[in-house]
PyMOL Python script that loads the backbone (N, CA, C, O; Angstrom):
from pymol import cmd

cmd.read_pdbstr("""\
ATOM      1  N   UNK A   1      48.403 155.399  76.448  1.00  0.00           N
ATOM      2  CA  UNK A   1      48.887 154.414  77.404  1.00  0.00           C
ATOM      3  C   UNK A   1      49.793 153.437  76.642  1.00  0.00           C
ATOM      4  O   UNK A   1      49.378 152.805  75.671  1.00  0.00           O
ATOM      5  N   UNK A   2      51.239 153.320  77.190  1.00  0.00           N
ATOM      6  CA  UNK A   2      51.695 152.170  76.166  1.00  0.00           C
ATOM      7  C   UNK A   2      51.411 150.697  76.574  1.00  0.00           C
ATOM      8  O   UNK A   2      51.022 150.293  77.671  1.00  0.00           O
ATOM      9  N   UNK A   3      51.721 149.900  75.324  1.00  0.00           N
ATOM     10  CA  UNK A   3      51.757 148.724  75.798  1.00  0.00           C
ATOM     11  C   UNK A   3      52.602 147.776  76.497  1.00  0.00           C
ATOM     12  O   UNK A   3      53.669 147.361  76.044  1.00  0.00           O
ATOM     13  N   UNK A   4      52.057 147.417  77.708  1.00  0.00           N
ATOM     14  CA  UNK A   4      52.734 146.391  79.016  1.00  0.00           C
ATOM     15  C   UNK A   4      52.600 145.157  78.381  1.00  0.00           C
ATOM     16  O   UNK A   4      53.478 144.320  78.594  1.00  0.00           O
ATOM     17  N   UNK A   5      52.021 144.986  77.921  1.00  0.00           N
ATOM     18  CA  UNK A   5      51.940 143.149  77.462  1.00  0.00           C
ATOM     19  C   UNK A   5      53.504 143.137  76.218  1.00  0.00           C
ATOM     20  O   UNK A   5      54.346 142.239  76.238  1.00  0.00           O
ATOM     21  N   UNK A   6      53.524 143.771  75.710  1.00  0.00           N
ATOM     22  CA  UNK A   6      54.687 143.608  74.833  1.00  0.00           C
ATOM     23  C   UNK A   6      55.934 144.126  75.257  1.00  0.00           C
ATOM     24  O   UNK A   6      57.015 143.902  74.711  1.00  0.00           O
ATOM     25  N   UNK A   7      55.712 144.905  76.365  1.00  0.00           N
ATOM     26  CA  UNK A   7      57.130 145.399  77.175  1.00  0.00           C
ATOM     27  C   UNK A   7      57.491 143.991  78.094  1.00  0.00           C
ATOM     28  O   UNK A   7      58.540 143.347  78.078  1.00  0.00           O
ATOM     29  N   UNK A   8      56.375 143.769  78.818  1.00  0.00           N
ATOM     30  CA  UNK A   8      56.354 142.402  79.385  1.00  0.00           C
ATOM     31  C   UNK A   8      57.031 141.204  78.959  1.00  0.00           C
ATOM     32  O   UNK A   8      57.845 140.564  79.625  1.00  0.00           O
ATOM     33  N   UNK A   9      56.573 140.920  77.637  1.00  0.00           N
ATOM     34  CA  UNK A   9      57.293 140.139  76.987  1.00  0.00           C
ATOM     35  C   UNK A   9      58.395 139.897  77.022  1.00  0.00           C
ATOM     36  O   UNK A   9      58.936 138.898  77.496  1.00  0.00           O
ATOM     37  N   UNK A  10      58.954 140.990  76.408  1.00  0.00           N
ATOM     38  CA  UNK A  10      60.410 141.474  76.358  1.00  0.00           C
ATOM     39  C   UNK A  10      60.972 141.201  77.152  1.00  0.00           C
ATOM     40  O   UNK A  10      61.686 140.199  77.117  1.00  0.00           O
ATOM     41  N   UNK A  11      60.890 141.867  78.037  1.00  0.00           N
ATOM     42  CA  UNK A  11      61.737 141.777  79.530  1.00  0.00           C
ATOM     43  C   UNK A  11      61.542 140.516  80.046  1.00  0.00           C
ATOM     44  O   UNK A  11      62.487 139.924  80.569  1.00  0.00           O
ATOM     45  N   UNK A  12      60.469 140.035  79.974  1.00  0.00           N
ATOM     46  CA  UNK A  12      60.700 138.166  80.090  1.00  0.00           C
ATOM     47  C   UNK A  12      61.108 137.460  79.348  1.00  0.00           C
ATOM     48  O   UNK A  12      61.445 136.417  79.907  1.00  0.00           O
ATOM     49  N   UNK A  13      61.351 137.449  77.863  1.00  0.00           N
ATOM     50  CA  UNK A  13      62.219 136.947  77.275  1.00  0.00           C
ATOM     51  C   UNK A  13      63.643 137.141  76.994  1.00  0.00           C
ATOM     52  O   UNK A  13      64.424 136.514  76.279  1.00  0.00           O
ATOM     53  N   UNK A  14      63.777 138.144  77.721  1.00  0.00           N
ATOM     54  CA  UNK A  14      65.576 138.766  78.107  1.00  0.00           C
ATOM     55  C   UNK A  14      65.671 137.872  78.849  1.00  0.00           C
ATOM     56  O   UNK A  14      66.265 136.840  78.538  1.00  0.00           O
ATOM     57  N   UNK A  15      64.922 138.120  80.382  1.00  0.00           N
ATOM     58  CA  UNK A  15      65.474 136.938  81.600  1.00  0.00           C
ATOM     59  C   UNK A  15      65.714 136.070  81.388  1.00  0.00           C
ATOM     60  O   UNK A  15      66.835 135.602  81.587  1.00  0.00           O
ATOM     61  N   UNK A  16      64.542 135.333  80.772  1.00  0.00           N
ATOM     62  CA  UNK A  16      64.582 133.597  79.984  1.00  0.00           C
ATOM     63  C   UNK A  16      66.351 133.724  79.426  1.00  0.00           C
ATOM     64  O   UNK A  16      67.266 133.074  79.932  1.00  0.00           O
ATOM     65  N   UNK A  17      66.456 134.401  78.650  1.00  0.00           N
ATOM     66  CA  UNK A  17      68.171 134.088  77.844  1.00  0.00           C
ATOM     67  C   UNK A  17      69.168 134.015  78.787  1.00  0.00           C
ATOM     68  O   UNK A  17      70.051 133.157  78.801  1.00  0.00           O
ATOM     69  N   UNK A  18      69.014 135.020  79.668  1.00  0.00           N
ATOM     70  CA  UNK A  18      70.665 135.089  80.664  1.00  0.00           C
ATOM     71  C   UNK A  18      70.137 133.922  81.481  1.00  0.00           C
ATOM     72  O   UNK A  18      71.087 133.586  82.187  1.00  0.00           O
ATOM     73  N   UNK A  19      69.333 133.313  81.682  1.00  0.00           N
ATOM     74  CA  UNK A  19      69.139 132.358  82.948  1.00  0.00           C
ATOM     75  C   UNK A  19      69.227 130.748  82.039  1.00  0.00           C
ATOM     76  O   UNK A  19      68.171 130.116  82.051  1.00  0.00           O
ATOM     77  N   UNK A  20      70.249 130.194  81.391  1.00  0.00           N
ATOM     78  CA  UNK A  20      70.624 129.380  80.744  1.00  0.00           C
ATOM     79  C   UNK A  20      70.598 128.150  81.533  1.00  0.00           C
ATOM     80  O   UNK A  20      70.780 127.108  80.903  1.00  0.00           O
ATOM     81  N   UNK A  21      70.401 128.073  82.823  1.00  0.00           N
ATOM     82  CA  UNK A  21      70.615 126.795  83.716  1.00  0.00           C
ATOM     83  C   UNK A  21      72.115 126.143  83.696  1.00  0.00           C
ATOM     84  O   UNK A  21      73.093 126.556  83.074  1.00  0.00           O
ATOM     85  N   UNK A  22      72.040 125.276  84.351  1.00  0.00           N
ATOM     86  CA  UNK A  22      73.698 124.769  84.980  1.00  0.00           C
ATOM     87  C   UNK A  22      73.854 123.831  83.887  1.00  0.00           C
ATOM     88  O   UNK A  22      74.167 122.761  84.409  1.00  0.00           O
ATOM     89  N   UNK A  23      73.793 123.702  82.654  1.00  0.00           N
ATOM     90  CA  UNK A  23      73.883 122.911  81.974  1.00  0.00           C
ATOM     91  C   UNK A  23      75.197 122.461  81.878  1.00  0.00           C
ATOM     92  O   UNK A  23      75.490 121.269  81.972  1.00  0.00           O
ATOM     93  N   UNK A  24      76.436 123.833  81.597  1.00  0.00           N
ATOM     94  CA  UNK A  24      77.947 123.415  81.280  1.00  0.00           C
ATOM     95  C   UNK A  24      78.269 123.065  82.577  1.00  0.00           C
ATOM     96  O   UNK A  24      79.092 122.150  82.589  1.00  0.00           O
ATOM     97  N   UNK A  25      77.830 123.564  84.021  1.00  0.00           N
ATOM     98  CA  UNK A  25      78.361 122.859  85.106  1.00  0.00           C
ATOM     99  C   UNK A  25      78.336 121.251  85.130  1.00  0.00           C
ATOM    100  O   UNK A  25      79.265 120.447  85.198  1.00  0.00           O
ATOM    101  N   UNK A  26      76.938 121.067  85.051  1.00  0.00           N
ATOM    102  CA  UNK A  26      76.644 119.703  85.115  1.00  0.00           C
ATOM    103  C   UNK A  26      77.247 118.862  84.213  1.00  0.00           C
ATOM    104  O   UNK A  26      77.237 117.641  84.370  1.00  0.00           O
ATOM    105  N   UNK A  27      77.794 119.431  83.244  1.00  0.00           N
ATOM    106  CA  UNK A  27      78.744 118.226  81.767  1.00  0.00           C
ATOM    107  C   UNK A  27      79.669 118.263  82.713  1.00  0.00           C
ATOM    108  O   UNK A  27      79.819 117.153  83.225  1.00  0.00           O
ATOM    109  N   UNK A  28      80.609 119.401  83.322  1.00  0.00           N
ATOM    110  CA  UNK A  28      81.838 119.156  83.494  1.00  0.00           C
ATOM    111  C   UNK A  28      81.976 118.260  85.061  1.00  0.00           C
ATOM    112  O   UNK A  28      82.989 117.708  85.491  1.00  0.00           O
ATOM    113  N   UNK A  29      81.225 118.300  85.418  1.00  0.00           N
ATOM    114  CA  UNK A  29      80.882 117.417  86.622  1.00  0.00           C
ATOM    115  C   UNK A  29      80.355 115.934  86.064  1.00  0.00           C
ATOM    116  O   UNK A  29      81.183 115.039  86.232  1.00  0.00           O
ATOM    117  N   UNK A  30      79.702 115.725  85.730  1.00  0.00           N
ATOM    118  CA  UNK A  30      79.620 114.545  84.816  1.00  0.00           C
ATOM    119  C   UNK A  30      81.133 113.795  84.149  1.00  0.00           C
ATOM    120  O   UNK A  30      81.384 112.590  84.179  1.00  0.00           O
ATOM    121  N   UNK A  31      81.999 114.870  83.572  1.00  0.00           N
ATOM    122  CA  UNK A  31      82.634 114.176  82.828  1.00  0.00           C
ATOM    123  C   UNK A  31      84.177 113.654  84.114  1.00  0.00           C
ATOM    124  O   UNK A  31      84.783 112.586  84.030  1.00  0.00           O
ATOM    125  N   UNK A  32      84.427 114.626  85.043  1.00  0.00           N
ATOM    126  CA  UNK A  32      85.343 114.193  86.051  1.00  0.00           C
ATOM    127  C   UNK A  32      84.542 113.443  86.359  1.00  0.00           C
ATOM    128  O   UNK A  32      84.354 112.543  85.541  1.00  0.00           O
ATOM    129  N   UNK A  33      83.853 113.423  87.392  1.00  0.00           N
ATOM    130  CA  UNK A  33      82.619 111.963  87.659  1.00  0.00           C
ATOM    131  C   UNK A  33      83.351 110.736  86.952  1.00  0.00           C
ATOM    132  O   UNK A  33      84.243 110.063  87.468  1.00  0.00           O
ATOM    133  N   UNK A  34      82.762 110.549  85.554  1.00  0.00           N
ATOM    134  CA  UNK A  34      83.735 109.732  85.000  1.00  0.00           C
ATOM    135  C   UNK A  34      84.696 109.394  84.825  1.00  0.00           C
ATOM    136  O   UNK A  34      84.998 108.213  84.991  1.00  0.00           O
ATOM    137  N   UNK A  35      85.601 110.371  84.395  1.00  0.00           N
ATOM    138  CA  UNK A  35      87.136 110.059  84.465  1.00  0.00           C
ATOM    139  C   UNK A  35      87.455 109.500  86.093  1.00  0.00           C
ATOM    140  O   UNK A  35      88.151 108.499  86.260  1.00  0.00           O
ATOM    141  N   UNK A  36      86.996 110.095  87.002  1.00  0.00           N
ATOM    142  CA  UNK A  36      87.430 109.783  88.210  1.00  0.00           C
ATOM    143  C   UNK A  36      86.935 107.766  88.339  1.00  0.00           C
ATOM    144  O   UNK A  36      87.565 106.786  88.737  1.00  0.00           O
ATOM    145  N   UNK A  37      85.933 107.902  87.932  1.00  0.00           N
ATOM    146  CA  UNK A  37      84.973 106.399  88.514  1.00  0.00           C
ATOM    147  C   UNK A  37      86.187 105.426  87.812  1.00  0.00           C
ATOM    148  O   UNK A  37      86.686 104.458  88.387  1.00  0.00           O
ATOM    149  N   UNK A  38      86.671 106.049  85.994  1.00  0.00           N
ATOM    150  CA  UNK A  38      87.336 105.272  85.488  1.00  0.00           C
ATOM    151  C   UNK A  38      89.010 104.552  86.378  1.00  0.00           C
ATOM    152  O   UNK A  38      89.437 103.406  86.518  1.00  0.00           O
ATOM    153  N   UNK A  39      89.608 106.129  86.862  1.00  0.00           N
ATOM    154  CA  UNK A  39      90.695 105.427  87.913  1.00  0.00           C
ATOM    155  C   UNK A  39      90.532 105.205  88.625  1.00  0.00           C
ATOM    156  O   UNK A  39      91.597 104.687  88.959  1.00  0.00           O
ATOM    157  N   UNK A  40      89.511 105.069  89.908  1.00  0.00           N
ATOM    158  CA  UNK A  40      89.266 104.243  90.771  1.00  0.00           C
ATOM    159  C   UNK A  40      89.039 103.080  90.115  1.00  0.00           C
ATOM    160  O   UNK A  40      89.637 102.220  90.760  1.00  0.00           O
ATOM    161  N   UNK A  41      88.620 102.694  89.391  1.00  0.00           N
ATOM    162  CA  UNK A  41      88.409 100.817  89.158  1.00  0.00           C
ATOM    163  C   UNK A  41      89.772 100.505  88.472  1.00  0.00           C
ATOM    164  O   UNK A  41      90.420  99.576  88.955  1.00  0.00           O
ATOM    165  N   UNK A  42      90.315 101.217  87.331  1.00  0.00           N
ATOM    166  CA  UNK A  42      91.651 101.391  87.369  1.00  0.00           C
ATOM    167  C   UNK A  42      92.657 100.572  88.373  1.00  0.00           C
ATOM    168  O   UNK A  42      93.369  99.578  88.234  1.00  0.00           O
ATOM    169  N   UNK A  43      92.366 101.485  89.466  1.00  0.00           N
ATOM    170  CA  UNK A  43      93.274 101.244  90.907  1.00  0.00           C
ATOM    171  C   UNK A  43      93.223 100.177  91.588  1.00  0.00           C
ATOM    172  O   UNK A  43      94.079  99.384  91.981  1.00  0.00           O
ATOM    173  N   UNK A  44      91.544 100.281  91.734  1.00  0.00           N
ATOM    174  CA  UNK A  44      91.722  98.869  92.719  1.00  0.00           C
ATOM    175  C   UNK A  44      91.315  97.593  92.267  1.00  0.00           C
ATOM    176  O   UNK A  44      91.279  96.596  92.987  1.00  0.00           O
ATOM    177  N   UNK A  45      90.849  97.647  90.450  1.00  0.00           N
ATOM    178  CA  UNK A  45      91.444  96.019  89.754  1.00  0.00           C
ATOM    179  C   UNK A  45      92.478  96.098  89.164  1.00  0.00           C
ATOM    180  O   UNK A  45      92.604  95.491  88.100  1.00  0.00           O
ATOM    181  N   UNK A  46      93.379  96.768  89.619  1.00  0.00           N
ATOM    182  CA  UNK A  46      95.056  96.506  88.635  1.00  0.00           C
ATOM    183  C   UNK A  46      95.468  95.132  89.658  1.00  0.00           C
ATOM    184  O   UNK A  46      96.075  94.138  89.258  1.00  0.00           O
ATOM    185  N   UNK A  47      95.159  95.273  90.533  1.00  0.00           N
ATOM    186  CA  UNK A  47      96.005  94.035  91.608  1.00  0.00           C
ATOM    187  C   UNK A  47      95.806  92.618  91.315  1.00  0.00           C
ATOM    188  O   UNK A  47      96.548  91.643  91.428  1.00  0.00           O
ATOM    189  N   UNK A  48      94.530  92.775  90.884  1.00  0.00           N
ATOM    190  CA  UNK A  48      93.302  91.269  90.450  1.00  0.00           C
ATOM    191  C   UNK A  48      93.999  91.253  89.246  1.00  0.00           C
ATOM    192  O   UNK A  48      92.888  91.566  88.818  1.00  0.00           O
ATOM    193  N   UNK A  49      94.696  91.204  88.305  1.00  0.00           N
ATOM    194  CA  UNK A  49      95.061  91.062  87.448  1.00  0.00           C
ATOM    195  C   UNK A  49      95.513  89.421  87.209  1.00  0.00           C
ATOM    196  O   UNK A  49      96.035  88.822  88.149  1.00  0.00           O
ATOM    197  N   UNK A  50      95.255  88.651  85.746  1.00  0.00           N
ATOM    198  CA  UNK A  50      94.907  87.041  85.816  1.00  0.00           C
ATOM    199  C   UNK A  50      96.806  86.355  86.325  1.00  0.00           C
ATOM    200  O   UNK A  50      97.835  87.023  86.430  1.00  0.00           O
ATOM    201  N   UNK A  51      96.681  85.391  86.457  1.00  0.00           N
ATOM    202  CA  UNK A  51      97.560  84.826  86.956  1.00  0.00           C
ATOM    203  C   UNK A  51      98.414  84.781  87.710  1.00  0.00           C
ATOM    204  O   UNK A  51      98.179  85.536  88.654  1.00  0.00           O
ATOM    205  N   UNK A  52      99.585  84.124  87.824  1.00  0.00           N
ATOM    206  CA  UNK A  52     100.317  84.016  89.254  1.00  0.00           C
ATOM    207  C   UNK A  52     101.527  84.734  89.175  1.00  0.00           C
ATOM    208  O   UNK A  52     102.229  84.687  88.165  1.00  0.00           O
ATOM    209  N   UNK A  53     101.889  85.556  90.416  1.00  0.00           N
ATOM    210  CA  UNK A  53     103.612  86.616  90.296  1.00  0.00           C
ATOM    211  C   UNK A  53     105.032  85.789  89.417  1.00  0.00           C
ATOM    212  O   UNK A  53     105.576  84.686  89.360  1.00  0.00           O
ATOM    213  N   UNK A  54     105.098  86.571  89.085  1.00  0.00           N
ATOM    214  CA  UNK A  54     106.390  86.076  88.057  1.00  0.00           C
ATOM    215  C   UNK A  54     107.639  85.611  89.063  1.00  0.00           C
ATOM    216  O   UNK A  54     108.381  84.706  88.681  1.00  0.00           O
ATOM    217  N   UNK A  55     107.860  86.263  90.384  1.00  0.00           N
ATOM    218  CA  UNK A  55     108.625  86.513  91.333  1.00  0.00           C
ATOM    219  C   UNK A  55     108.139  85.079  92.339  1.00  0.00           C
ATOM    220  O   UNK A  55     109.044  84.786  93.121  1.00  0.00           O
ATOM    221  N   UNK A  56     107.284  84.444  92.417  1.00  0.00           N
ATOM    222  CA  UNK A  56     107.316  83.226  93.004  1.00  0.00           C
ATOM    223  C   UNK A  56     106.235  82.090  92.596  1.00  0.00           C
ATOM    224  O   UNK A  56     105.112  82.194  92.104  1.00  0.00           O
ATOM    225  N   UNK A  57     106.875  81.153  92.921  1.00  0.00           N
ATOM    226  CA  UNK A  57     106.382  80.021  92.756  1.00  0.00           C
ATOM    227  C   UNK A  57     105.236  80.132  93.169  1.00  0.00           C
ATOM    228  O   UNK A  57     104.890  80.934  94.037  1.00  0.00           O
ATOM    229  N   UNK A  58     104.204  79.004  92.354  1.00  0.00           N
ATOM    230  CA  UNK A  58     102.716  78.935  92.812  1.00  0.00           C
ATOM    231  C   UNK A  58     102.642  77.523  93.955  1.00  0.00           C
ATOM    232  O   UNK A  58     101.620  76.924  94.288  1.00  0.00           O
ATOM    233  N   UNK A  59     103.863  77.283  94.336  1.00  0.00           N
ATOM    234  CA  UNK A  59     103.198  76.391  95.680  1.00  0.00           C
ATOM    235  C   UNK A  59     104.529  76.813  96.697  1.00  0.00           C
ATOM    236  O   UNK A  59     104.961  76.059  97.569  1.00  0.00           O
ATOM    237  N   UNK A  60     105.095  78.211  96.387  1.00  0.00           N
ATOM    238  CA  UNK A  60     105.672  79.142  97.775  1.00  0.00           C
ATOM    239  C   UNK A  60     104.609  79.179  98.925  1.00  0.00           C
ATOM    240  O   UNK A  60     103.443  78.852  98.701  1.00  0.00           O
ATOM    241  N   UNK A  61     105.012  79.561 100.086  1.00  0.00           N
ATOM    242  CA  UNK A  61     104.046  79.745 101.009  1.00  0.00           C
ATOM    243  C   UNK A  61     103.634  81.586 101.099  1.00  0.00           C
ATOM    244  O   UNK A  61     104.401  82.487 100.761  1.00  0.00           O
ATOM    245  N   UNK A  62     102.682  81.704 101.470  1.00  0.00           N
ATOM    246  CA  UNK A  62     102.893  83.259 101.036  1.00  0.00           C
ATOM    247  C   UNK A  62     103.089  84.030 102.265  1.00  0.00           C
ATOM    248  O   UNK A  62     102.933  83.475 103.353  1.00  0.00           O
ATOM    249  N   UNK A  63     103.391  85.157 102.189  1.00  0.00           N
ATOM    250  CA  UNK A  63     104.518  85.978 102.815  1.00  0.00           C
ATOM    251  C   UNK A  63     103.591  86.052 104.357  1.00  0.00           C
ATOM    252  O   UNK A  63     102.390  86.185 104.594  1.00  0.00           O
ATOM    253  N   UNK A  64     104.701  85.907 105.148  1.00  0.00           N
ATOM    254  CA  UNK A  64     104.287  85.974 106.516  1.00  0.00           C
ATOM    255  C   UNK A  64     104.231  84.323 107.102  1.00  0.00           C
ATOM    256  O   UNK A  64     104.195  83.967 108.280  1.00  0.00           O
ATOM    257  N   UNK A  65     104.235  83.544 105.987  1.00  0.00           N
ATOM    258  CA  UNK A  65     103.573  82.404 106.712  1.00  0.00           C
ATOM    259  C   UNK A  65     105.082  82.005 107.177  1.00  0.00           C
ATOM    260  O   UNK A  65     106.030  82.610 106.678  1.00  0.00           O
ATOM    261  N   UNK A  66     105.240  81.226 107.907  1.00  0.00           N
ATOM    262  CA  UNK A  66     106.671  80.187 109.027  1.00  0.00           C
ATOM    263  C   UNK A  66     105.958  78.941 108.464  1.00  0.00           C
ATOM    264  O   UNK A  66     104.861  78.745 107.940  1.00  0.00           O
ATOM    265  N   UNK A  67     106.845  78.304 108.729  1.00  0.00           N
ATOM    266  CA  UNK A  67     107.355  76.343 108.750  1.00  0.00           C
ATOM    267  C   UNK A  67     107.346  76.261 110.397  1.00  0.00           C
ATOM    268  O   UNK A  67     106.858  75.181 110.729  1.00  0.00           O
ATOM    269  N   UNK A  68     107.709  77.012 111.463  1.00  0.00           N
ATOM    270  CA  UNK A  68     108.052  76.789 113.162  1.00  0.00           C
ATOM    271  C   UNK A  68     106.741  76.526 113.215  1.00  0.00           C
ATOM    272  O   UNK A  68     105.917  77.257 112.666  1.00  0.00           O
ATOM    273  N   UNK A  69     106.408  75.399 113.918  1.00  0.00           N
ATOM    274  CA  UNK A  69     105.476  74.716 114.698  1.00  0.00           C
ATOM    275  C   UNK A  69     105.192  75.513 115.287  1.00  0.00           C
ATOM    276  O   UNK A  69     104.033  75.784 114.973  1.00  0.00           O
ATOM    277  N   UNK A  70     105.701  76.473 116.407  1.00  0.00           N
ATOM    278  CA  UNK A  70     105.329  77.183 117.798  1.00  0.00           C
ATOM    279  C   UNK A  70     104.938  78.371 117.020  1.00  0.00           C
ATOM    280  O   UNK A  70     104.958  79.282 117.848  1.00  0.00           O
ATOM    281  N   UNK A  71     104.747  78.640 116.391  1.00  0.00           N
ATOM    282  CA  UNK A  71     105.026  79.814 115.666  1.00  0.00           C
ATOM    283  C   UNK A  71     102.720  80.268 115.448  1.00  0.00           C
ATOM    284  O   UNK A  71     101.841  79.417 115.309  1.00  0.00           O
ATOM    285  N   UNK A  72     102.608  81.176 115.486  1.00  0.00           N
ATOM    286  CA  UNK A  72     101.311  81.519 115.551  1.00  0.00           C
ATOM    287  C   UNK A  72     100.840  81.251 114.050  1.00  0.00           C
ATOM    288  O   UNK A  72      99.858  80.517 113.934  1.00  0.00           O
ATOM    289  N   UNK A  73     101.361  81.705 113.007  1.00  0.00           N
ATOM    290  CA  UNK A  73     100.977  81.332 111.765  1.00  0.00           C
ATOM    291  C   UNK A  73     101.167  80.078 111.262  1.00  0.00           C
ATOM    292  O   UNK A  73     100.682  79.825 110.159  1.00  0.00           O
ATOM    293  N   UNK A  74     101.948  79.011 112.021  1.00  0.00           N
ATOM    294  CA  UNK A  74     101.651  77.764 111.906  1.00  0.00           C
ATOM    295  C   UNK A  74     100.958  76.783 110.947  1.00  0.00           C
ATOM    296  O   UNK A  74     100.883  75.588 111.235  1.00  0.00           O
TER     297      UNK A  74
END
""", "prot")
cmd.dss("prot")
cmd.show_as("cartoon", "prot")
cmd.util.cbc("prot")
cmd.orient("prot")
């Protein structure tokens, strides 16, 4: 009779090897993840950036606003 416990083995420690888990998926998802998170904040604090437009004065009125009394932005 041969032996099953050591054929067993075997063949379960083959499976074990090819079944490596999502490990390289999950880095490369991880690492766009990041890069991505990095240009989104990128994007939407480039605007917040410190001080006042080079292009106007800091006691201009800002865009849209009127001086007309009747005027809704008033």
């Amino acid at each position: 009779m041969p032996d099953t416990v050591a054929a067993t083995a075997a063949l379960t420690g083959i499976a074990a090897a090819a079944q490596q888990g999502p490990g390289d998926t999950l880095r490369v998802v991880l690492l766009i993840s990041m890069v991505g998170g990095a240009l989104l904040a990128w994007f939407l604090l480039r605007g917040y950036g410190g001080g006042e437009s080079a292009d106007r004065p800091a006691d201009a009125p800002a865009r849209g606003a009127s001086e007309d009394a009747g005027d809704a932005n008033a």
